[in-house]
C-alpha positions in Angstrom: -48.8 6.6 12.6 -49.5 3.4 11.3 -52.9 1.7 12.0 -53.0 -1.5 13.5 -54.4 -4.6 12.1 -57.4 -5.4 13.1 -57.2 -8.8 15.6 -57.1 -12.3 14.1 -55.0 -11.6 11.5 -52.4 -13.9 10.4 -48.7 -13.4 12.2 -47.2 -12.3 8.7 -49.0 -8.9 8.6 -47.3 -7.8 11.6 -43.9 -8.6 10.5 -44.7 -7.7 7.0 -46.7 -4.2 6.4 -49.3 -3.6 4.2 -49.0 0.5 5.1 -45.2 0.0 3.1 -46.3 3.8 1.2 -46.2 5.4 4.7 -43.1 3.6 6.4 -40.7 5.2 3.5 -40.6 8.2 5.3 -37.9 8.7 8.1 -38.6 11.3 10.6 -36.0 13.4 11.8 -35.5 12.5 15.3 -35.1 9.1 13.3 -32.5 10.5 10.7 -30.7 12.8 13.4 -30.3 9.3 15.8 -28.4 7.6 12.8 -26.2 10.6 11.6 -25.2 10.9 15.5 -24.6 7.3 15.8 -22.8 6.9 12.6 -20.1 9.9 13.2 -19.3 8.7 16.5 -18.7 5.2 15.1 -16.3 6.9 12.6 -14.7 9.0 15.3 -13.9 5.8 17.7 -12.6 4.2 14.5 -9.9 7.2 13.5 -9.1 7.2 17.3 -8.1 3.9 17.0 -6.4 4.2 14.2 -4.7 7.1 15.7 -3.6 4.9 18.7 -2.2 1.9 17.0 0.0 4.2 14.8 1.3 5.6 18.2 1.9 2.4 19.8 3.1 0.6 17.1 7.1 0.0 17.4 9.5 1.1 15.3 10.9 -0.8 12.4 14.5 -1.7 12.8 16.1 -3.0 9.4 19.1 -5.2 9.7 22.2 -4.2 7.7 22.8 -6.5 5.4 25.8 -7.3 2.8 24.3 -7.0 -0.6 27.8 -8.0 -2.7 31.0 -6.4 -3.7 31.4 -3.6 -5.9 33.7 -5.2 -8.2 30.7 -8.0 -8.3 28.1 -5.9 -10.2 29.1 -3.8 -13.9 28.4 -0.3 -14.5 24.5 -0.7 -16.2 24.1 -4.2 -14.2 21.6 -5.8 -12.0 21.6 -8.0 -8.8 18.4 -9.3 -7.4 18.5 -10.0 -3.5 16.1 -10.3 -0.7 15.3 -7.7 2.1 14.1 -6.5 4.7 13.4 -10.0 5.2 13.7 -14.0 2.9 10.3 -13.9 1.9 10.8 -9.8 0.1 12.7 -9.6 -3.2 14.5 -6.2 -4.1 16.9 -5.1 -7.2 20.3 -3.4 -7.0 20.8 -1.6 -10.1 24.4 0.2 -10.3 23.5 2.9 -12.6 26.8 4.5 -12.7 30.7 3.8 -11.8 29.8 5.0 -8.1 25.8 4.9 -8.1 24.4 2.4 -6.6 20.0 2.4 -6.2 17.7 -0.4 -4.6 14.5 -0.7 -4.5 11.3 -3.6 -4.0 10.9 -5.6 -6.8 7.3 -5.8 -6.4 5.5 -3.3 -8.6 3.1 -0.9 -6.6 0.6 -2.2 -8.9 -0.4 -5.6 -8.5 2.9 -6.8 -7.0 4.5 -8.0 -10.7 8.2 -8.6 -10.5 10.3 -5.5 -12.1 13.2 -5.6 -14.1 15.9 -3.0 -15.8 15.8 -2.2 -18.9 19.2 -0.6 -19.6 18.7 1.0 -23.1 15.7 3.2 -21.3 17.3 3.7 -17.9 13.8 2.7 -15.9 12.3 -0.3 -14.0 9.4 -2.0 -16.1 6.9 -3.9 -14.9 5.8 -6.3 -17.4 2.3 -7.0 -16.5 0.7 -3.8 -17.4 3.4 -1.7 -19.1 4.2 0.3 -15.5 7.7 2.2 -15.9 10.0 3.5 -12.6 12.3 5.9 -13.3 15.4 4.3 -11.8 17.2 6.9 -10.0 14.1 7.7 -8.0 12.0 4.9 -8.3 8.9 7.4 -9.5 6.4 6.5 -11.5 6.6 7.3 -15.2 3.8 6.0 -17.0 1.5 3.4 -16.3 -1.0 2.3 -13.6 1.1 2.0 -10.5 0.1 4.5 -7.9 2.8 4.8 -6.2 6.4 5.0 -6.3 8.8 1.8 -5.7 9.8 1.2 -2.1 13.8 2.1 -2.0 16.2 0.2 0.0 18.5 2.3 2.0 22.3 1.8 1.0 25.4 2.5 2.6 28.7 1.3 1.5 31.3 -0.1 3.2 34.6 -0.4 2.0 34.1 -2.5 -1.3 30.8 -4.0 0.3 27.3 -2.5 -0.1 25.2 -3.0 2.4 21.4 -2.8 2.3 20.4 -1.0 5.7 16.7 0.3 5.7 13.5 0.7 3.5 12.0 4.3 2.6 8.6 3.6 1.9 7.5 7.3 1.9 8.3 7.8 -1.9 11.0 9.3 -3.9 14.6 10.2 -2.1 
């Protein structure tokens, strides 16, 4: 217990202690009270978390025509936008019937990727991140994680782009 002042002392003692050596120590009740309190905070906020995953709706990816197959050479590149104008991806046709998409923004920091050919991976630029391209995993580098792939499907002579696999490699 801590004493108390004796009266007509000035206002600042109360608010500021001079017994600070004996309010360092937390009792338990004091230390039980916050561990409580803190793990139900953390409970409601997994809950929560929990909830809007549940509630959240679905995405829905538009189809949408990417070019023709004649358009893009065996070892070439075309740059488009999707799942919406504001997201850039690259089609990369790596062989005379393979055809792989994926995000252009690097995992990393969000750099623009690009093909390099001669290596058969995406690089990213900015901090020597490779992708290998017909997976989009991560090769070397500091990206975490692997590139977002865009869901193909191909239609006639047309390849569309029709969905987004965030979820990693396939």
């Amino acid at each position: 217990m801590t004493p108390t002042p004796p009266p007509g002392d000035p206002l600042w003692r109360d608010e500021f202690s001079v017994y600070a050596a004996e309010e360092r120590y937390v009792s338990r009740r004091q230390f039980a009270k916050f561990l409580t309190l803190t793990s139900v905070g953390m409970f409601v906020g997994q809950v929560w978390i929990l909830a809007k995953t549940w509630m959240a709706p679905k995405h829905t990816y538009p189809a949408v025509a990417i070019g023709n197959v004649a358009d893009i050479p065996v070892q070439g590149v075309k740059l488009f936008r999707y799942p919406t104008e504001h997201d850039t991806a690259i089609l990369v046709r790596t062989d005379a019937e393979t055809f792989v998409a994926y995000s252009q923004k690097c995992t990393h920091l969000s750099c623009a990727v690009f093909y390099a050919p001669e290596r058969k991976r995406l690089e990213c630029p900015c901090h020597e991140g490779y992708f290998a391209v017909d997976t989009g995993r991560v090769l070397q580098g500091p990206p975490p994680r692997p590139l977002p792939r865009i869901l193909l499907r191909r239609d006639g002579d047309t390849i569309l782009a029709v969905g987004v696999d965030t979820h990693g490699e396939g």
